[in-house]
Residue frames as qw, qx, qy, qz and C-alpha x, y, z in Angstrom:
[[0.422, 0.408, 0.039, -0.809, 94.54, 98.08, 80.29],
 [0.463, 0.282, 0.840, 0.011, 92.20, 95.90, 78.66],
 [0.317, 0.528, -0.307, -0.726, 91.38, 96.76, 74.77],
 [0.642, 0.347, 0.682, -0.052, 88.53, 94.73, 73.05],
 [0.098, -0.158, 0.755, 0.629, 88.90, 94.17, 69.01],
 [0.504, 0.508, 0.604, -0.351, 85.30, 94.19, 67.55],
 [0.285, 0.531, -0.529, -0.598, 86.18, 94.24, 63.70],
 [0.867, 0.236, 0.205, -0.387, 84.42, 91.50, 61.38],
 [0.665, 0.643, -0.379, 0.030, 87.37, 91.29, 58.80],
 [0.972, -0.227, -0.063, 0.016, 89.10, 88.63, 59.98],
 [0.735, 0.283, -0.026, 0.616, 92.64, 89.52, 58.56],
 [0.161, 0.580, -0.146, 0.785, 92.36, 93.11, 59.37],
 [0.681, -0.704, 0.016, -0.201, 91.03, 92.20, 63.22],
 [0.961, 0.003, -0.078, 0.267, 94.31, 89.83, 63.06],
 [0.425, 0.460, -0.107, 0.772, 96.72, 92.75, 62.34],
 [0.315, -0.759, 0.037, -0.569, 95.40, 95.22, 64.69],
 [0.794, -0.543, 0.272, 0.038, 95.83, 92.66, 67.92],
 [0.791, 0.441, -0.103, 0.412, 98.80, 91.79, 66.25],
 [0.303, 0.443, -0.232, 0.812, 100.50, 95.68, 66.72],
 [0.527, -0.727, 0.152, -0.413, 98.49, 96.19, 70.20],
 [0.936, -0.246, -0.126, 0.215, 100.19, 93.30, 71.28],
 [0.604, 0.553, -0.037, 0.573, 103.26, 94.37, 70.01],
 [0.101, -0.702, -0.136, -0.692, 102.45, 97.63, 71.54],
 [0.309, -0.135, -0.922, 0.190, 101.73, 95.80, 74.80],
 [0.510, -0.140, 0.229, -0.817, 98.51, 96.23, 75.49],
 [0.350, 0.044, 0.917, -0.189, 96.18, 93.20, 76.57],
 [0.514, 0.217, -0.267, -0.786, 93.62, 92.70, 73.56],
 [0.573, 0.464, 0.631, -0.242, 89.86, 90.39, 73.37],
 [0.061, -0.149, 0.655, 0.738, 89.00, 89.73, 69.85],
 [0.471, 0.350, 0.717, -0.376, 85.40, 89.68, 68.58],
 [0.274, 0.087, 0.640, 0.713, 83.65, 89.19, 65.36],
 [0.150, -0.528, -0.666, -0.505, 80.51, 89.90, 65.55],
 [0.172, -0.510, 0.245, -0.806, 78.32, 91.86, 67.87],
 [0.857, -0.412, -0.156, -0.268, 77.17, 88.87, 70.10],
 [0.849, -0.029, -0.314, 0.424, 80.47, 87.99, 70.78],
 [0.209, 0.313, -0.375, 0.847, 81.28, 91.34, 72.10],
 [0.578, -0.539, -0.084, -0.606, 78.11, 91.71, 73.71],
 [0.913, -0.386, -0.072, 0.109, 78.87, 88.37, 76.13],
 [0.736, -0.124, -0.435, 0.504, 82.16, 89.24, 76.46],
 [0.190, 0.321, -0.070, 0.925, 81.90, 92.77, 77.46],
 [0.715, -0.468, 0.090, -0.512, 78.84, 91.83, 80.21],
 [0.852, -0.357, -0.270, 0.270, 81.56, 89.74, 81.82],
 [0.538, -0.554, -0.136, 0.620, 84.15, 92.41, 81.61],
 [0.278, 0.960, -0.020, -0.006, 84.25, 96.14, 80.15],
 [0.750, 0.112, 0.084, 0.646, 87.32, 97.07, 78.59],
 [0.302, -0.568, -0.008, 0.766, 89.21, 100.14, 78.65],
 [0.239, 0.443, -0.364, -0.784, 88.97, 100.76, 74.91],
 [0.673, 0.335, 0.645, -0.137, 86.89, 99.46, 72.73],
 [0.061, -0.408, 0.516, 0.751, 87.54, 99.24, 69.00],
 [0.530, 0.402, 0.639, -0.387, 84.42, 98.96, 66.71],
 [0.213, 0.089, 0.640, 0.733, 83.89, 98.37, 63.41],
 [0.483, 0.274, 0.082, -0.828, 80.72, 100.34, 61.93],
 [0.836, 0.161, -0.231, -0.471, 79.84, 97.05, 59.78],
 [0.413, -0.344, 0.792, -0.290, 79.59, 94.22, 61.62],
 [0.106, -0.068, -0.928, -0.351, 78.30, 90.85, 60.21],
 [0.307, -0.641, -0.696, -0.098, 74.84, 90.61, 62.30],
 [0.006, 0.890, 0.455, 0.030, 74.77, 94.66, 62.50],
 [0.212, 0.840, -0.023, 0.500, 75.64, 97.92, 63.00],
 [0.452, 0.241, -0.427, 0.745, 78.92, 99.17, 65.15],
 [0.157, -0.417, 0.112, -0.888, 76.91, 101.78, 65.92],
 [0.690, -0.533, -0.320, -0.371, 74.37, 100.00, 68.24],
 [0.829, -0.289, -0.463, 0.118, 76.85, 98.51, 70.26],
 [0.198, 0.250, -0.385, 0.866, 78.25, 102.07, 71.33],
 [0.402, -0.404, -0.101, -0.815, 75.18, 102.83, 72.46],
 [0.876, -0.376, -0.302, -0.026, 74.87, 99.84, 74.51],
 [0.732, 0.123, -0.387, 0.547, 78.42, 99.89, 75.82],
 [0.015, 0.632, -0.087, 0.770, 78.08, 104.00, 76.74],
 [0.647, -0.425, -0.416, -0.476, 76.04, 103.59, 79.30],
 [0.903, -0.127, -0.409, -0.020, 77.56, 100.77, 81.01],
 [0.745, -0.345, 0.008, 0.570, 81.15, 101.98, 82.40],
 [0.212, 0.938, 0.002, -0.275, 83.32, 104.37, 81.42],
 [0.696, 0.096, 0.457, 0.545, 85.15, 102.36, 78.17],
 [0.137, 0.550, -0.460, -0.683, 86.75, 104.77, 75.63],
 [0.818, 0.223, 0.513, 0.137, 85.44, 103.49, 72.66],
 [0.055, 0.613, -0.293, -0.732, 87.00, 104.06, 68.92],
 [0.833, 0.213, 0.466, -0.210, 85.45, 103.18, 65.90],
 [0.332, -0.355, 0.685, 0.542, 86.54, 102.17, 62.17],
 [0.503, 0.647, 0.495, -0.289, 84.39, 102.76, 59.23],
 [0.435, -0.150, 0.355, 0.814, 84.62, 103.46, 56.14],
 [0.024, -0.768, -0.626, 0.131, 81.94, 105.66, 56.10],
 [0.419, -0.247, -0.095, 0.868, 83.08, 109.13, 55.37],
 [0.131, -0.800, -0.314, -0.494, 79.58, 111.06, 54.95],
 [0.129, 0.249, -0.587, 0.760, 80.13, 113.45, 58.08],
 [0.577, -0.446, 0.098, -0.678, 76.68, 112.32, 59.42],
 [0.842, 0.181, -0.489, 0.139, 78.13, 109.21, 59.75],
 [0.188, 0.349, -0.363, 0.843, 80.93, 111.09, 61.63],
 [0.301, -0.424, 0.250, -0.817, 78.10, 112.76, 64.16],
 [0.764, -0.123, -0.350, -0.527, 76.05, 110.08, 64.45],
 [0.768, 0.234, -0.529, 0.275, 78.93, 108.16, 65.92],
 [0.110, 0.385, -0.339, 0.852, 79.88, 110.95, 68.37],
 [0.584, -0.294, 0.174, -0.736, 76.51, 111.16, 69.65],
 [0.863, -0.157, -0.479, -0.038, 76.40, 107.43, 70.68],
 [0.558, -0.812, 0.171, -0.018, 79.14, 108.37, 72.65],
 [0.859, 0.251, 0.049, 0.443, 82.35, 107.08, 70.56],
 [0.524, -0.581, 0.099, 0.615, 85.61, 108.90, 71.37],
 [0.088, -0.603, 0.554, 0.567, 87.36, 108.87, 68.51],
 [0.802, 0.465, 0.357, -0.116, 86.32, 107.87, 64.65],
 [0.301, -0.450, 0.712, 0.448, 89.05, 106.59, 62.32],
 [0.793, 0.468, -0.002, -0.390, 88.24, 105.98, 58.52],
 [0.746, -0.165, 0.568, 0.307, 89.39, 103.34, 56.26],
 [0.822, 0.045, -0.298, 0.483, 91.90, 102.63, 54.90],
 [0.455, -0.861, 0.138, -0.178, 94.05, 103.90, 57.48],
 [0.397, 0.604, -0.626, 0.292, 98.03, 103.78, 58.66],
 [0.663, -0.564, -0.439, -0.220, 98.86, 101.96, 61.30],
 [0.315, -0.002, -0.470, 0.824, 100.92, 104.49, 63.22],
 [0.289, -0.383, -0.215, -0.851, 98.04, 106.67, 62.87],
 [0.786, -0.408, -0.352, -0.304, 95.96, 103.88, 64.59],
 [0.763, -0.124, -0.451, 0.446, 98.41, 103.14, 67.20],
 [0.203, 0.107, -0.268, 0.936, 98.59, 106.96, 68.15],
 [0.320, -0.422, -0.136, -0.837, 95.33, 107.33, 68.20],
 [0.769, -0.287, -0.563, 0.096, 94.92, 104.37, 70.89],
 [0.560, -0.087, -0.385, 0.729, 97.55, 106.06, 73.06],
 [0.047, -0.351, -0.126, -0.927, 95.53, 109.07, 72.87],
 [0.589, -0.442, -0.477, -0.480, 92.68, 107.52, 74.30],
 [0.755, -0.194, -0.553, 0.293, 94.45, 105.50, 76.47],
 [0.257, -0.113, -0.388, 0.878, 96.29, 108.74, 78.33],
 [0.465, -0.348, -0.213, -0.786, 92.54, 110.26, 78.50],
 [0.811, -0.282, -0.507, -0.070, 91.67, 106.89, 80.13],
 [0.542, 0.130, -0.461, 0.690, 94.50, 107.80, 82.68],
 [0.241, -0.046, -0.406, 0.881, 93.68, 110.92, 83.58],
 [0.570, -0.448, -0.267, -0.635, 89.83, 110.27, 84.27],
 [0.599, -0.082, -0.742, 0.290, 91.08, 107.93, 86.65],
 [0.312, -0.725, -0.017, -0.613, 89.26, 109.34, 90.00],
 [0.227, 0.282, -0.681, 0.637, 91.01, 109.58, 93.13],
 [0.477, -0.636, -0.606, 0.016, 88.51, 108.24, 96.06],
 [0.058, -0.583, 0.212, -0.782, 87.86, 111.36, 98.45],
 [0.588, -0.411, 0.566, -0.406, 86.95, 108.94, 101.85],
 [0.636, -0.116, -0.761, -0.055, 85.89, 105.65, 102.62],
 [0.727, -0.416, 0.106, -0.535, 83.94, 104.15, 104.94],
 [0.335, 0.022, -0.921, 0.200, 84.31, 101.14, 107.58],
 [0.307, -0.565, -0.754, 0.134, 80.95, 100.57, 109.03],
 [0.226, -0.837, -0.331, 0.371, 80.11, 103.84, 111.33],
 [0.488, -0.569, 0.318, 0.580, 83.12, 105.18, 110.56],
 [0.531, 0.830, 0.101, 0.140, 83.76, 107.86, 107.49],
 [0.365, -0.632, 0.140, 0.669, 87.06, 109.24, 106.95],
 [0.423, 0.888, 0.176, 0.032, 87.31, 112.10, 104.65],
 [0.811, -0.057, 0.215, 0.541, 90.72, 111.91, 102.92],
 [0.203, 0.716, 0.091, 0.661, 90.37, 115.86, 101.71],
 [0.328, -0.835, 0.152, -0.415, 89.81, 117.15, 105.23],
 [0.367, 0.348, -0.696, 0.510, 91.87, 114.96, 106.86],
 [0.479, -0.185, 0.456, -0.727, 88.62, 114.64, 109.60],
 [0.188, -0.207, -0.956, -0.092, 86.45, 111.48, 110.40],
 [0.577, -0.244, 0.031, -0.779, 82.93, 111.12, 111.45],
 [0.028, 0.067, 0.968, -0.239, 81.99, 108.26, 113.89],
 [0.107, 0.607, 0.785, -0.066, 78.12, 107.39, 113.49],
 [0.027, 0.758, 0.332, 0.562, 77.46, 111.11, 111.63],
 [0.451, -0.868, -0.065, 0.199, 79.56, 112.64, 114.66],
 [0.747, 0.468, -0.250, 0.399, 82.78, 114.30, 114.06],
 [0.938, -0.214, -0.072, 0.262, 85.83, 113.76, 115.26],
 [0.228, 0.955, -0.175, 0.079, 88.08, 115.95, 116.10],
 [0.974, 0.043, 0.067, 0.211, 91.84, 114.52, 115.43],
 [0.165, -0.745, 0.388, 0.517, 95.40, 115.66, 115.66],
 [0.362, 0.673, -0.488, -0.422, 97.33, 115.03, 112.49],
 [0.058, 0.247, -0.957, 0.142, 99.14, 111.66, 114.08],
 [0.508, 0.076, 0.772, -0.376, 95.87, 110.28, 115.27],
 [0.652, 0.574, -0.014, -0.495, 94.17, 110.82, 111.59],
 [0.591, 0.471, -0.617, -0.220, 96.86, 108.61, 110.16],
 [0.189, -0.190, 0.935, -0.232, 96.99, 106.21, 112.46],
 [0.572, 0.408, 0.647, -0.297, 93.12, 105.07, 112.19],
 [0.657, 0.620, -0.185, -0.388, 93.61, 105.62, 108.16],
 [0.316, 0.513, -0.756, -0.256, 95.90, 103.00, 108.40],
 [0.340, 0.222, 0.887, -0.220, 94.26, 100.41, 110.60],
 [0.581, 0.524, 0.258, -0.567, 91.30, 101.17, 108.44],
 [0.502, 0.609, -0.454, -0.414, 92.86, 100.87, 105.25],
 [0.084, 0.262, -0.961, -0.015, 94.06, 97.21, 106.36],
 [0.663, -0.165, -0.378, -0.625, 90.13, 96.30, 105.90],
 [0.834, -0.373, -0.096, -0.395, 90.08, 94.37, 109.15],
 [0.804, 0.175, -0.388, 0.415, 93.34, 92.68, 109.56],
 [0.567, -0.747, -0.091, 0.335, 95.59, 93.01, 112.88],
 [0.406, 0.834, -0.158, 0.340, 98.42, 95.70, 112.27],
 [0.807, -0.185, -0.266, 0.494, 101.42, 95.36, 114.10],
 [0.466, -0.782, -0.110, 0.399, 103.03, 97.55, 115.86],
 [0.572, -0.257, 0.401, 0.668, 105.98, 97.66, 113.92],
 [0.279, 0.367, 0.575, 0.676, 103.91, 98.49, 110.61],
 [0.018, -0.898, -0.425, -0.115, 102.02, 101.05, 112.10],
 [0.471, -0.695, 0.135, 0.526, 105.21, 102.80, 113.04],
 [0.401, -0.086, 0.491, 0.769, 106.62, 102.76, 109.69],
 [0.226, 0.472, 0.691, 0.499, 103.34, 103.59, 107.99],
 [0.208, -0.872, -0.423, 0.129, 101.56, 106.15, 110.34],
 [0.188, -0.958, -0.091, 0.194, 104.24, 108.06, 111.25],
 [0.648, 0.703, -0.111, 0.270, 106.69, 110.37, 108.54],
 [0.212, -0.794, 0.518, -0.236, 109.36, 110.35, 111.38],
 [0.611, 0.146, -0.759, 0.170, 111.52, 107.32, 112.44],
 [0.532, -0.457, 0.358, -0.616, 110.22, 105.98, 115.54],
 [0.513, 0.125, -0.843, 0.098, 111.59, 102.71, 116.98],
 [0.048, -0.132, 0.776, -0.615, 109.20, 102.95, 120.39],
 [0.270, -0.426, -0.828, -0.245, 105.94, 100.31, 120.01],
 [0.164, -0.576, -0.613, 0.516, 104.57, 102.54, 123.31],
 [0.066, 0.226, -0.037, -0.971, 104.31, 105.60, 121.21],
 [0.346, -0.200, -0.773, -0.492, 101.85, 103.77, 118.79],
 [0.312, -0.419, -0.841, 0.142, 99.85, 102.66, 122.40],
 [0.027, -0.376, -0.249, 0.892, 100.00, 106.18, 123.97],
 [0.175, 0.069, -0.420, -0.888, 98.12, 107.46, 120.45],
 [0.408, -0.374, -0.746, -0.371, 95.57, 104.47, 119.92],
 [0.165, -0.418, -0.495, 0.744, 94.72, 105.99, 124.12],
 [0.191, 0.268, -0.102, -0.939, 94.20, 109.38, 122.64],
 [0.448, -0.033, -0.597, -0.665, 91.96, 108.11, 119.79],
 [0.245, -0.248, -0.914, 0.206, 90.11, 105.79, 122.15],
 [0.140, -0.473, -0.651, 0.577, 88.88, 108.21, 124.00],
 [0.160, 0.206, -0.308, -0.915, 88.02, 110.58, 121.14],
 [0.548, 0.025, -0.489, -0.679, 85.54, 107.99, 119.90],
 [0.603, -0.166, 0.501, -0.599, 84.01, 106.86, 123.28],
 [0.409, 0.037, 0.894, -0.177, 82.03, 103.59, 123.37],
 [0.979, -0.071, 0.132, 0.139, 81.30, 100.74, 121.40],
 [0.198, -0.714, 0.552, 0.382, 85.29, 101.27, 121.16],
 [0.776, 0.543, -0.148, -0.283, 86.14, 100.53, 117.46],
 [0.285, 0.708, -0.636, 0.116, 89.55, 100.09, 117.95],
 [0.983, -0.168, 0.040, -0.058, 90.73, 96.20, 119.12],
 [0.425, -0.626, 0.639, -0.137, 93.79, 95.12, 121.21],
 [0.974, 0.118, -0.190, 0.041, 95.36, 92.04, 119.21],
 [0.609, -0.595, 0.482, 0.206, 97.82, 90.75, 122.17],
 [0.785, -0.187, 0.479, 0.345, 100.92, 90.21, 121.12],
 [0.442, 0.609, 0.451, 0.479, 100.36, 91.80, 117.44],
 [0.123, 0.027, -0.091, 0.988, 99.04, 95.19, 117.76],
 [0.154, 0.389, 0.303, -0.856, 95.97, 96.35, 116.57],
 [0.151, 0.250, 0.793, 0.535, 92.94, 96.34, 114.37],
 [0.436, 0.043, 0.022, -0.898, 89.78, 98.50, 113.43],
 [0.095, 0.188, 0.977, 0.040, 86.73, 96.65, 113.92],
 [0.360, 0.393, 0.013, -0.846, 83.61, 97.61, 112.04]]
């Protein structure tokens, strides 16, 4: 997890990456808001830490830029403590708003806070595609050119794993271990299936014969 440092005070940016380090987390330092701007349009960060008074401007703009963009956690640091201050923040889109002075367990819990938010937004992909080919990882069903497919259990994991190997040949051997949640030491059971599934999803046949190897999805 990737936690950018946008704080002007030199000494107190110093300390902060200091205890994230510590802390291990990876931490970017910036002073100013151009430096966060270029580095944060090469890569967004998981958390962002903002000061409200920056040398060449206001924190506050660069939530409002950042919001938008991705979906960084940002927290800021101010020592602002009017509560429109407070809202004003919010409504950029800032997580979490931390006055100064400040402890720095306080600040170090309040990271981890974010951070296990950051966790568990984390969205699980419900299909994927390979060319024609949709499989839908909730139903456990594919669709071949907006046709579906109707699949036993064994054939659904078999083409989710050739699939998942984005084009590469899959051996036999690994498609035994991966496909199927039984022990199976016979390479013909694997051949008997990719049959079945052949004929399930008729012509241009998706599925490719690498002699010697095994198999691959081709799309």
């Amino acid at each position: 997890m990737q936690i950018h440092v946008i704080e002007g005070n030199h000494n107190l940016r110093s300390l902060l990456a200091w205890h994230l380090h510590q802390a291990g987390y990876q931490v970017q330092q910036s002073s100013t808001l151009a430096q966060a701007y270029q580095c944060c349009t090469q890569q967004l960060p998981t958390l962002a830490i903002v000061d409200s008074d920056l040398p060449d401007g206001e924190g506050i703009e660069f939530c409002q830029w950042l919001y938008p963009q991705g979906n960084s956690l940002m927290l800021m640091l101010s020592a602002r403590i009017r509560e429109i201050d407070l809202v004003s923040a919010l409504q950029a889109g800032v997580d979490d708003y931390l006055k100064k002075p400040f402890g720095m367990p306080e600040f170090l819990a309040r990271v981890a806070a974010l951070l296990r938010r950051s966790r568990s937004m984390t969205t699980i992909p419900t299909d994927m595609t390979c060319g024609d080919l949709r499989i839908d990882l909730v139903r456990r069903c594919i669709y071949l050119r907006n046709r579906s497919i109707d699949l036993s259990p064994q054939e659904f994991s078999l083409i989710y794993v050739l699939a998942q190997a984005n084009g590469r040949p899959v051996h036999r051997s690994e498609l035994l271990k991966r496909a199927w949640d039984i022990n199976v030491d016979n390479s013909r059971t694997v051949d008997s299936h990719v049959l079945s599934l052949r004929k399930k999803l008729g012509h241009p046949d998706p599925i490719e014969t690498v002699r010697k190897v095994g198999y691959r999805l081709n799309y």
